[in-house]
DOKENU-739194 format. One line per 2 residues: their letters; for each residue x, y, z of N, C-alpha, C, CB. Coordinates in steps of 0.2 Angstrom, whole numbers, plus 5000, padded with zeros to 4 digits. Atoms other than C-alpha are relative to their C-alpha. Glycine has a CB too. Layout:
<pts>
a	X Y Z X Y Z X Y Z X Y Z | ...
</pts>
This chain:
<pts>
xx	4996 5007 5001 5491 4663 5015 4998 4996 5006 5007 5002 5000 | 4999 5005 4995 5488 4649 5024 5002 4993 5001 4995 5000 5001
xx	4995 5004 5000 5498 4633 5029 4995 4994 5003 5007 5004 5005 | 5002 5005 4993 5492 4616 5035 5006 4993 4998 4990 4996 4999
xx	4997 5008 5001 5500 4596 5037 4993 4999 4993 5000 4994 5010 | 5005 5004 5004 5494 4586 5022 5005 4993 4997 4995 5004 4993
xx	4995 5003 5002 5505 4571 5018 5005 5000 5005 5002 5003 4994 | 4995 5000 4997 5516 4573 5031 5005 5007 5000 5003 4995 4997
xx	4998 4995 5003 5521 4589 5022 4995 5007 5000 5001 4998 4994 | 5005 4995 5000 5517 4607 5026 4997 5002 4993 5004 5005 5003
xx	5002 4997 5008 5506 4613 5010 4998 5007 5002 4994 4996 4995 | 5004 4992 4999 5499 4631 5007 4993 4998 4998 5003 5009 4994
xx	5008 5001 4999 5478 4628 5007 5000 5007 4996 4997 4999 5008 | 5003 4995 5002 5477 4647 5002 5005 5005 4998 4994 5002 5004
xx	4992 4994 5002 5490 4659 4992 4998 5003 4994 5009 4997 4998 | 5002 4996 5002 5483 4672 4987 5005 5007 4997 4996 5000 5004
xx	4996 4993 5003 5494 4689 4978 4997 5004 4996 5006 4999 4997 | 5003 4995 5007 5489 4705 4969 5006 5004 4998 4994 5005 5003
xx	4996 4996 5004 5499 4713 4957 5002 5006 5003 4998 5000 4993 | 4993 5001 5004 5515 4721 4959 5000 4991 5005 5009 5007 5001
xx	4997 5006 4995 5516 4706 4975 4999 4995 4996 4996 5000 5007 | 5000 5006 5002 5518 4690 4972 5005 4995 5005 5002 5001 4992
xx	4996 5007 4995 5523 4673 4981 5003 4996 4996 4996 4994 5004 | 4996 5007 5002 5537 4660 4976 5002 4996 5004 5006 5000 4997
xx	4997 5004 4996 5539 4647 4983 5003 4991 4997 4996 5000 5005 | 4996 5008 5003 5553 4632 4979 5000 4995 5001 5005 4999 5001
xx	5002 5009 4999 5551 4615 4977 5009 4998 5002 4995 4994 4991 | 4993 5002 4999 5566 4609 4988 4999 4995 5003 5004 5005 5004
xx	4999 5007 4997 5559 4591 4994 5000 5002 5006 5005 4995 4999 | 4999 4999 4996 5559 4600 5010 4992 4999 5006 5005 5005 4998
xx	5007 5001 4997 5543 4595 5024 4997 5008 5003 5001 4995 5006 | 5004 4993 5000 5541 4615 5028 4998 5002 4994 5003 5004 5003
xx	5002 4994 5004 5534 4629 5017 5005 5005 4999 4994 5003 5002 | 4997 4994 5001 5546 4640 5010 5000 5005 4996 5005 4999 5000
xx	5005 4994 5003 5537 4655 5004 5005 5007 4998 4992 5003 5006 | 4996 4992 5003 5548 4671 4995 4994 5005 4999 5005 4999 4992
xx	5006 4994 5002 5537 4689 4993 5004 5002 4996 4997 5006 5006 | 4995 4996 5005 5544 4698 4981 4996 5005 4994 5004 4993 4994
xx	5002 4997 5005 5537 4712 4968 5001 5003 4994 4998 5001 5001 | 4995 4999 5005 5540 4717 4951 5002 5005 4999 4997 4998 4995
xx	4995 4991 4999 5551 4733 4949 5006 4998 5006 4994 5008 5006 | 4995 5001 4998 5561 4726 4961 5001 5002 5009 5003 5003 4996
xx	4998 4995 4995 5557 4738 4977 4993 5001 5002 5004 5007 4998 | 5006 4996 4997 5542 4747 4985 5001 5007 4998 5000 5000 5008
xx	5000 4990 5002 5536 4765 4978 4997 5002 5004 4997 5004 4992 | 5005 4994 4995 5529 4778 4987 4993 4998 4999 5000 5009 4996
xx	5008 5001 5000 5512 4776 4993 4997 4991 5001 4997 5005 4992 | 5000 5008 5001 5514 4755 4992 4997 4999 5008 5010 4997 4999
xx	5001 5003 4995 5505 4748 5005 4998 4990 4999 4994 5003 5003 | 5000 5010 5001 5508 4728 5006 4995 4999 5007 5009 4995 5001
xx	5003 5003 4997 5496 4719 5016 5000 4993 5001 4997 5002 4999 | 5001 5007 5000 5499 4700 5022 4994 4997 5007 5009 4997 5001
xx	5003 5003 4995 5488 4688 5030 5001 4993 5000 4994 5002 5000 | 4999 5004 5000 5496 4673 5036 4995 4997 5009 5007 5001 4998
xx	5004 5007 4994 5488 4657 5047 5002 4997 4999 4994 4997 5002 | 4997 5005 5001 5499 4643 5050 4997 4997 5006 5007 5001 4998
xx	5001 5005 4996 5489 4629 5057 5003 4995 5001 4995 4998 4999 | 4996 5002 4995 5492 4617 5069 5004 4993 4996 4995 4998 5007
xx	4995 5002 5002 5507 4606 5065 5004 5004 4992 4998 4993 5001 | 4995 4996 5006 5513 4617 5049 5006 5004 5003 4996 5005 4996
xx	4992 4998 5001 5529 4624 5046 5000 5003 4996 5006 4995 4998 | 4999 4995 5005 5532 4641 5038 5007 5004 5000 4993 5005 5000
xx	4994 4995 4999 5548 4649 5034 4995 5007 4993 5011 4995 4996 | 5002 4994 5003 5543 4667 5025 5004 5006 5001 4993 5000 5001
xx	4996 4996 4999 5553 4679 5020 5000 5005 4992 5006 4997 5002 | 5002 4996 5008 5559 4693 5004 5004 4995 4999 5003 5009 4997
xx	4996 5002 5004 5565 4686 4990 5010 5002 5000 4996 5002 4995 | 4991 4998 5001 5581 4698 4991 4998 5007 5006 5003 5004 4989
xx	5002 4996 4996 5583 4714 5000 4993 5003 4999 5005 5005 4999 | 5007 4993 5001 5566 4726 5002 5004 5006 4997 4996 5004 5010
xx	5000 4992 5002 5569 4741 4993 4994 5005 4999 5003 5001 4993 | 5003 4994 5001 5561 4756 4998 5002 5006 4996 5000 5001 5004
xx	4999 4994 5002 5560 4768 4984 4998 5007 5003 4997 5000 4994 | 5001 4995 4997 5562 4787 4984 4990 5001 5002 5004 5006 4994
xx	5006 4999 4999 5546 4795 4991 4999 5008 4997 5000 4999 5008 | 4997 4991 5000 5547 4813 4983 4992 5004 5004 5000 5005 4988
xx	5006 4995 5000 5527 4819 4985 4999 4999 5009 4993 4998 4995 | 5001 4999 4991 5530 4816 5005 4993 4993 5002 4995 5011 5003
xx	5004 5004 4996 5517 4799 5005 5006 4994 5002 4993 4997 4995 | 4996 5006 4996 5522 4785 5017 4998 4993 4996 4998 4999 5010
xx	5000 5005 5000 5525 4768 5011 4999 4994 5004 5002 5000 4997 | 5001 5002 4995 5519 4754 5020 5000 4991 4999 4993 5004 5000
xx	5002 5006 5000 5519 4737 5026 4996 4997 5006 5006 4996 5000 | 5005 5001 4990 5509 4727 5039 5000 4992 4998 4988 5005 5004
xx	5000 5007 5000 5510 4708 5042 4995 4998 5008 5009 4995 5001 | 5004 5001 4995 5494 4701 5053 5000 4991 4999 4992 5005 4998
xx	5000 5006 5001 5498 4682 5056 4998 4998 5006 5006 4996 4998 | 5002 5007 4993 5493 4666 5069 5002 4996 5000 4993 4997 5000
xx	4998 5007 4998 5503 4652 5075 4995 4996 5003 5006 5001 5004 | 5005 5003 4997 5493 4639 5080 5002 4995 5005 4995 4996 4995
xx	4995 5004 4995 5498 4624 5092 5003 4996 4995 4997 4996 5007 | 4997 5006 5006 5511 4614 5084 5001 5003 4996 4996 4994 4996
xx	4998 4995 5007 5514 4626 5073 5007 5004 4999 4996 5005 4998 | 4993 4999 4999 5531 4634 5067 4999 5006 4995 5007 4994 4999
xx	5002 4989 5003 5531 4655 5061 5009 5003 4999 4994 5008 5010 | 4995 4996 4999 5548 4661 5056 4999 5005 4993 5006 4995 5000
xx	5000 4994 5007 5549 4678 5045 5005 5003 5002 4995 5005 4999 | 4995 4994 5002 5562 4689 5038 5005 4997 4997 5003 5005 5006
xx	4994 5000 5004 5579 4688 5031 5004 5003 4998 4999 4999 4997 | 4997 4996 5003 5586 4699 5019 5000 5007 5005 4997 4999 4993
xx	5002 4995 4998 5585 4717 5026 4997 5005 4995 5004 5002 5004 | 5005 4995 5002 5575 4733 5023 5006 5005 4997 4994 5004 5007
xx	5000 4997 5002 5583 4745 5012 5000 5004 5000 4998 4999 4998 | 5001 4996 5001 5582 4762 5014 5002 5006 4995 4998 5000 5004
xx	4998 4998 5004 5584 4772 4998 4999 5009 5002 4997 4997 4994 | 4999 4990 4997 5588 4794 5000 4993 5001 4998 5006 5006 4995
xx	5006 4993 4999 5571 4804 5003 4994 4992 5000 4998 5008 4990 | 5005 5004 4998 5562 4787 5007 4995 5001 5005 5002 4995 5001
xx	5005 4997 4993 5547 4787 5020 4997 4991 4999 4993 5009 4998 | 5001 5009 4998 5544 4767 5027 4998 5001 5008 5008 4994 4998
xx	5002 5003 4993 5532 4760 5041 4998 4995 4998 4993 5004 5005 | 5004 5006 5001 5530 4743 5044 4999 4996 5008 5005 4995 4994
xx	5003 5003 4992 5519 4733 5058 4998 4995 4998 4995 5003 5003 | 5002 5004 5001 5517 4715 5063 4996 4997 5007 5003 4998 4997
xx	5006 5001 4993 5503 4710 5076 5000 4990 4998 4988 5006 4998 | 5000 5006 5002 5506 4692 5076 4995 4995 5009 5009 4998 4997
xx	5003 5001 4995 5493 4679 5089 5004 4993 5001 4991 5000 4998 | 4995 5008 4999 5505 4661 5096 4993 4998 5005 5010 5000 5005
xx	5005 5007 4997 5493 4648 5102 5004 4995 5004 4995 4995 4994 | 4994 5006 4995 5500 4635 5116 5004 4997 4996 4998 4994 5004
xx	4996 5006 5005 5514 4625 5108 5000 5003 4994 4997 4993 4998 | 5000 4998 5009 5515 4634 5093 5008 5006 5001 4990 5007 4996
xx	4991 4994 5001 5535 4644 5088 5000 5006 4994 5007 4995 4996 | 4998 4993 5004 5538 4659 5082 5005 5003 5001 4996 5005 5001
xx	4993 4993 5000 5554 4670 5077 4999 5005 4996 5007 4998 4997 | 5000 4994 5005 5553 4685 5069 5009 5005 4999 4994 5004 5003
xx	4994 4996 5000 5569 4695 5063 4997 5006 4995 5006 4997 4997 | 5004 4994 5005 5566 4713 5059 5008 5006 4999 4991 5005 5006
xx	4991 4999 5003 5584 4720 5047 4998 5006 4996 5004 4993 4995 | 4998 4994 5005 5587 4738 5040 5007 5001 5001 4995 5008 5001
xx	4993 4996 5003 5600 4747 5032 5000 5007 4996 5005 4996 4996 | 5003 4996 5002 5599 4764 5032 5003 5003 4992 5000 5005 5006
xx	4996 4998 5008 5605 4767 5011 5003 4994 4998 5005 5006 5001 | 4996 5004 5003 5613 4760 4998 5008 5002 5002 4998 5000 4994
xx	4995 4997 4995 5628 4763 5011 5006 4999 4993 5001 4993 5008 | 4996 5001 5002 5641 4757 4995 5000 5006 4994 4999 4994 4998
xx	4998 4994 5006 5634 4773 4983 5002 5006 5005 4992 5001 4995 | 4999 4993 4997 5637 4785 4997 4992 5000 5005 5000 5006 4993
xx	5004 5000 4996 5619 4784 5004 4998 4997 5006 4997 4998 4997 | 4999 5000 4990 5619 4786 5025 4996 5003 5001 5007 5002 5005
xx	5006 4995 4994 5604 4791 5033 5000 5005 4994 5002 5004 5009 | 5005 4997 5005 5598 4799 5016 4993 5000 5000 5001 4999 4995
xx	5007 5002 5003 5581 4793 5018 4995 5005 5007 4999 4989 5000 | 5002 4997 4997 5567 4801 5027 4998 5001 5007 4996 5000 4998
xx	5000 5005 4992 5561 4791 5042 4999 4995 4998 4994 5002 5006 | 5003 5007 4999 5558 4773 5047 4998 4998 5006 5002 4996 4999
xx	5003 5000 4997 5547 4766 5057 4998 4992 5000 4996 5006 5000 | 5002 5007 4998 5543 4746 5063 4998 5000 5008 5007 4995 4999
xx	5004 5001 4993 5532 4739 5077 5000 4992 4998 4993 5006 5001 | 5003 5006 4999 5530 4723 5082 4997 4997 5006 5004 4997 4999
xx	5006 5005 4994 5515 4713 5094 5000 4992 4998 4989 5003 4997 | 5001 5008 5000 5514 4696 5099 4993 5002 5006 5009 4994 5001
xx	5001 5003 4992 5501 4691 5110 4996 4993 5000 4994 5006 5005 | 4999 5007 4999 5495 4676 5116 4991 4999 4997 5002 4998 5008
xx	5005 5002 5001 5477 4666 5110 4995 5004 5004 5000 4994 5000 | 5007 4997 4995 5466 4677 5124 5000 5007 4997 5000 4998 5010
xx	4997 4993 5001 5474 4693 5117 5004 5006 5005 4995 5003 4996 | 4995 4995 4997 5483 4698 5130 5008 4999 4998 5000 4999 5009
xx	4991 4996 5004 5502 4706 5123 5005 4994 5004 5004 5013 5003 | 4993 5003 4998 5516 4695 5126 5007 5004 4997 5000 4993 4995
xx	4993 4997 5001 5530 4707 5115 4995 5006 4998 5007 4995 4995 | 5002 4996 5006 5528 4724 5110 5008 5004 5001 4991 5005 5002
xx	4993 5000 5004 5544 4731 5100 4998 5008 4995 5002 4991 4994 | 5001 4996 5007 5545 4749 5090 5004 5004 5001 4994 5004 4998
xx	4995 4994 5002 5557 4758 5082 4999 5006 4995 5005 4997 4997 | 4997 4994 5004 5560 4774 5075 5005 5003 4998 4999 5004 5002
xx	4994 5001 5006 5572 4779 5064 5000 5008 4997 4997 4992 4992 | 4998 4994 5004 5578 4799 5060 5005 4999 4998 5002 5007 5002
xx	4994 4998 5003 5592 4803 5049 5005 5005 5006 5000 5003 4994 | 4995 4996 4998 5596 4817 5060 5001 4997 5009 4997 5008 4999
xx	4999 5007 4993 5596 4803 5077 5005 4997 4998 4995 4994 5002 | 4994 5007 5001 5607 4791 5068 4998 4995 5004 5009 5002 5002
xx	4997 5007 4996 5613 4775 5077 5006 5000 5003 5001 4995 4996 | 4996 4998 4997 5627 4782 5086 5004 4995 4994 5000 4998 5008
xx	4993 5001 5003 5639 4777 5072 4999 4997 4993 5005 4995 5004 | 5003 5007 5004 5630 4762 5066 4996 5001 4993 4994 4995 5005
xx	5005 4999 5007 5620 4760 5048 4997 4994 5001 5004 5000 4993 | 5003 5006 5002 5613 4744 5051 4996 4997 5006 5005 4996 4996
xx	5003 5002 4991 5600 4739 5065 4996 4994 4998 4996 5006 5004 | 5002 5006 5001 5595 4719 5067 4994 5000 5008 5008 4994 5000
xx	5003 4999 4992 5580 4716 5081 4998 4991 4998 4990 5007 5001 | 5001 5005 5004 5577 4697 5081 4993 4997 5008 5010 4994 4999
xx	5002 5002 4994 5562 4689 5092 4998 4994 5000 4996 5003 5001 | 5003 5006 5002 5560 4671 5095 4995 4998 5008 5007 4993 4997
xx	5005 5001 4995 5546 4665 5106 4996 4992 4998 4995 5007 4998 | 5002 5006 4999 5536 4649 5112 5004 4995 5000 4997 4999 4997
xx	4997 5006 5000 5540 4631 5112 5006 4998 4999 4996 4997 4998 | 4996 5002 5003 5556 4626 5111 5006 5009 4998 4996 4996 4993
xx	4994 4994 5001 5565 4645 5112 5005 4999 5003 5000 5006 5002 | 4996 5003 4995 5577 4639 5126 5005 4999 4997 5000 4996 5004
xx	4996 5001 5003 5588 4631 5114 5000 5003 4995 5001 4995 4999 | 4998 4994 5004 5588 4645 5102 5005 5004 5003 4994 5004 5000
xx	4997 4996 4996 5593 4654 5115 5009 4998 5003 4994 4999 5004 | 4992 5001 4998 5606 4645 5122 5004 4998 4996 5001 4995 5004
xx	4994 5000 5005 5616 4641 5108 5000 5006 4996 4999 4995 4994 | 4998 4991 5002 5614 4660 5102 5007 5003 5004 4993 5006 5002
xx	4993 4995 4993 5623 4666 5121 5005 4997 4999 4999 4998 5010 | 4993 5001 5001 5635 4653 5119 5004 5000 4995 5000 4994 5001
xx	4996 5001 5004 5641 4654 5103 5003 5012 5000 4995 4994 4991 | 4999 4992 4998 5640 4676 5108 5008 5000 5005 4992 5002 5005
xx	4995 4999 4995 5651 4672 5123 5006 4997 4996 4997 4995 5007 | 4993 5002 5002 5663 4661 5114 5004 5005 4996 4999 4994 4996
xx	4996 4993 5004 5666 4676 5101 5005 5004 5005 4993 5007 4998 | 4998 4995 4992 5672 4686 5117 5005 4997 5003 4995 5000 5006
xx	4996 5003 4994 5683 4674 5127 5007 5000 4996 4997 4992 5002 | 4994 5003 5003 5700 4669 5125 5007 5005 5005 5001 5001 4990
xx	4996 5000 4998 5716 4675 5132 5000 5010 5001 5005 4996 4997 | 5000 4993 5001 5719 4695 5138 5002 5001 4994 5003 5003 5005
xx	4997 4995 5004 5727 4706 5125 5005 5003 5005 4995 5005 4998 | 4994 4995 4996 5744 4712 5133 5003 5005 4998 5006 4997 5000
xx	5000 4992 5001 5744 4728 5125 4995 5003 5005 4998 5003 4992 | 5004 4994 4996 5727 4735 5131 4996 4995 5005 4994 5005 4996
xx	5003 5001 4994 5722 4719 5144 4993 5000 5002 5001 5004 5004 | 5006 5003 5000 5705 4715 5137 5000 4995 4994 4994 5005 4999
xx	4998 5005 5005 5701 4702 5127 4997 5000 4993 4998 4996 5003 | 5000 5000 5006 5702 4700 5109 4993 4998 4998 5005 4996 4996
xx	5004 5004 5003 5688 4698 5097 4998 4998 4995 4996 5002 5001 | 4999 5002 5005 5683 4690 5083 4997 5005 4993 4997 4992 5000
xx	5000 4994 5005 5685 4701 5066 4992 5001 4999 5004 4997 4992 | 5007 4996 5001 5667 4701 5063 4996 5004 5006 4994 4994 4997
xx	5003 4999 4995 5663 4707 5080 5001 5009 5001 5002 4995 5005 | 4996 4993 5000 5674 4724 5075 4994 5005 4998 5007 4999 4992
xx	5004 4996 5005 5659 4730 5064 4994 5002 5002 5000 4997 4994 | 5008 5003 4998 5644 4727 5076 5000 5001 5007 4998 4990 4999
xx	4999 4999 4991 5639 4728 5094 4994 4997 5001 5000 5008 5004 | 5004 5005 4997 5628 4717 5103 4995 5007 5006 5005 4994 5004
xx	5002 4995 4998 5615 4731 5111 4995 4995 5004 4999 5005 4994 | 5002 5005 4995 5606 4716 5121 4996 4996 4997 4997 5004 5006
xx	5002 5008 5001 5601 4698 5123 4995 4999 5007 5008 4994 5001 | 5003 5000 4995 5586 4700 5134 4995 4993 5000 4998 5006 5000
xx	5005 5005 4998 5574 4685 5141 4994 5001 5004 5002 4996 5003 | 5006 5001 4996 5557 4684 5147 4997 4993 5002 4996 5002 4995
xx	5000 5006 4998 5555 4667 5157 4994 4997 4998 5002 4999 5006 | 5004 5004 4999 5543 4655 5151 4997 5004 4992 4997 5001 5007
xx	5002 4997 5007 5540 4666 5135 5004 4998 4991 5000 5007 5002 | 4994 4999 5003 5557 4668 5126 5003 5006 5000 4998 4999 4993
xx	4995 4994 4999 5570 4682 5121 4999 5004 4993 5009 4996 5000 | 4998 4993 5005 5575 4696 5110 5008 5004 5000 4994 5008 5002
xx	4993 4998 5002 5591 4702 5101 4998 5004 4999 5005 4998 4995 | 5000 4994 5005 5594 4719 5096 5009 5000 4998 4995 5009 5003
xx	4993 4999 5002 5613 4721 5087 5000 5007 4995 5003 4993 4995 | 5000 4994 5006 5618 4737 5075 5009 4997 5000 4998 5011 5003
xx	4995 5001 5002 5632 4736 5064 5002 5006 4993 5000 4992 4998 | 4999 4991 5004 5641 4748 5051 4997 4998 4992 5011 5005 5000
xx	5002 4999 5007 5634 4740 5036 4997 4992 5001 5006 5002 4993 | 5002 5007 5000 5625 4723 5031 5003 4995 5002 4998 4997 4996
xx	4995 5006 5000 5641 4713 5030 4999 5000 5009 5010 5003 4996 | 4998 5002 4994 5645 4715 5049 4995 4998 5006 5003 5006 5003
xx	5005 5003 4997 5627 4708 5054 4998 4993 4997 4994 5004 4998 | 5004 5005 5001 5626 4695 5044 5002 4993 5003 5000 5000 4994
xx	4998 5008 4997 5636 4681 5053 4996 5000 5004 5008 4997 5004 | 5006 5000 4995 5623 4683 5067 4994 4995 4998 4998 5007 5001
xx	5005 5003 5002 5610 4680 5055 5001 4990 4998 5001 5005 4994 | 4999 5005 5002 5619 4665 5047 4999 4993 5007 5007 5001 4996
xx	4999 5004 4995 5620 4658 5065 4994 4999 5003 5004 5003 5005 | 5006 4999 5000 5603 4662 5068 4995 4994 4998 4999 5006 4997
xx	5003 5003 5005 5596 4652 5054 5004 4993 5001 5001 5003 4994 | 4998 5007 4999 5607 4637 5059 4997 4998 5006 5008 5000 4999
xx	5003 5003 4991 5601 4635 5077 4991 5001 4998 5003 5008 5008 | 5006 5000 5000 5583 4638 5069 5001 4994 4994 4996 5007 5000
xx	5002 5004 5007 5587 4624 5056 4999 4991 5004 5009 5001 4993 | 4999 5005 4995 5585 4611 5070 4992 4996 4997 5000 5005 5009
xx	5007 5004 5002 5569 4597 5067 4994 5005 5005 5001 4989 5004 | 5004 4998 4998 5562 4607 5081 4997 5007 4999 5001 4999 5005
xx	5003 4993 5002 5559 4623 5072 4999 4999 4992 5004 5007 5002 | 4999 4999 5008 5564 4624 5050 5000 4991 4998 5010 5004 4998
xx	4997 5007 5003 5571 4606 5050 5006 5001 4993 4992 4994 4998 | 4994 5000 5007 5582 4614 5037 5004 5009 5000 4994 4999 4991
xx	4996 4994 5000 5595 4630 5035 4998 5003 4996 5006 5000 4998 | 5000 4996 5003 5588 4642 5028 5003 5005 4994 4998 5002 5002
xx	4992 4996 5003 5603 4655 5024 5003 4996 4996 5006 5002 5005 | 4996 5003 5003 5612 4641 5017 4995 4996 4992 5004 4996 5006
xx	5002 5001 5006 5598 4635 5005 5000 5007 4995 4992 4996 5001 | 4999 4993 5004 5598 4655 5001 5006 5002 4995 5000 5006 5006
x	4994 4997 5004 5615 4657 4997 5005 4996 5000 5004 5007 5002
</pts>
């Protein structure tokens, strides 16, 4: 897949899919590219290796993400399913992925990796969202393992971020079912940034509690934990949060997507054209 300015308007030059995969993308009058993956069945089976290859040249605008959740199907014969996203931000260019989260269904087995290259002036976020089961049929850390990695490095190929997780059932998440990593990087993170901390901190503040003498928080914050808000100067930052199911992640998300709906990144709300 590839992204350029033509018109004023980011277009795709090259969108390519092979069956079950496939691209949608909506005509929403809107000047970025808003590209959905999606494939038919609904999910990923055993042995599934997806392969993307994105380049979004200089001044384009790509939002890209699933259509809906990922569903990883069971895995019975013990092969791993697979993802890998190999992209390039160019300068002037804007890279946001993810959305929905990953899925993981009982006796699944999921690795997914993305090696992504940022050229001067060029943005990128990435959010990377599972949930271990279909937490509403009973399904908690039923599934096999999981595994994500993520590389950024810069145009000469020296690493700017490297990010991996591992994922047993018999580790858990100390409580949690549901683990959010969010990374935004280059031009213009600062104000990502600072309206994430602040609107974080405001959750938090307000008057003691005169029973236990800390301070109240707001209901969605009951379900989630903020497991750190770290910065690299001159680069950007990285979230990670866990929460006991999708619900208690998703204001984050929604908040996420509004501070990236700014002219200087989307120019438009994602989440809210979603749902």
């Amino acid at each position: 897949m590839e992204t350029a300015v033509s018109g004023g308007r980011t277009r795709l030059l090259r969108n390519l899919a092979h069956p079950p995969v496939r691209f949608v993308q909506p005509q929403l009058g809107i000047d970025a590219a808003l590209v959905f993956v999606s494939a038919f069945g609904g999910g990923m089976l055993e042995g599934d290796d997806y392969r993307f290859q994105i380049d979004c040249r200089e001044g384009s605008t790509l939002m890209f993400a699933p259509q809906a959740n990922t569903r990883v199907f069971p895995c019975p014969t013990g092969f791993t399913t697979r993802q890998h996203i190999r992209g390039t931000v160019y300068a002037r260019a804007t890279a946001v992925s993810g959305g929905d989260p990953t899925v993981l269904y009982a006796n699944s087995r999921f690795r997914q990796s993305q090696l992504w290259t940022l050229h001067p002036g060029g943005r990128l976020a990435l959010m990377d969202w599972m949930v271990a089961g279909r937490l509403e049929r009973g399904e908690n850390f039923a599934f096999d393992s999981f595994e994500s990695e993520v590389r950024v490095e810069d145009a000469e190929g020296r690493p700017l971020l490297s990010d991996r997780l591992k994922v047993l059932p018999a580790d858990g998440m100390g409580g949690f079912s549901s683990h959010l990593a969010v990374h935004v990087m280059g031009s213009g993170w600062e104000n990502v940034h600072a309206g994430l901390e602040a609107w974080l901190r405001a959750g938090t503040s307000g008057s003691l509690d005169e029973k236990d003498g800390v301070e109240p928080r707001p209901a969605w914050m009951q379900a989630c934990r903020i497991a750190g808000l770290g910065v690299r100067e001159g680069f950007g930052f990285s979230l990670r949060a866990l929460g006991r199911d999708r619900a208690a992640l998703e204001p984050l998300a929604e908040r996420l997507f509004e501070l990236l709906s700014s002219e200087e990144w989307l120019g438009f709300d994602y989440w809210k054209r979603k749902y």
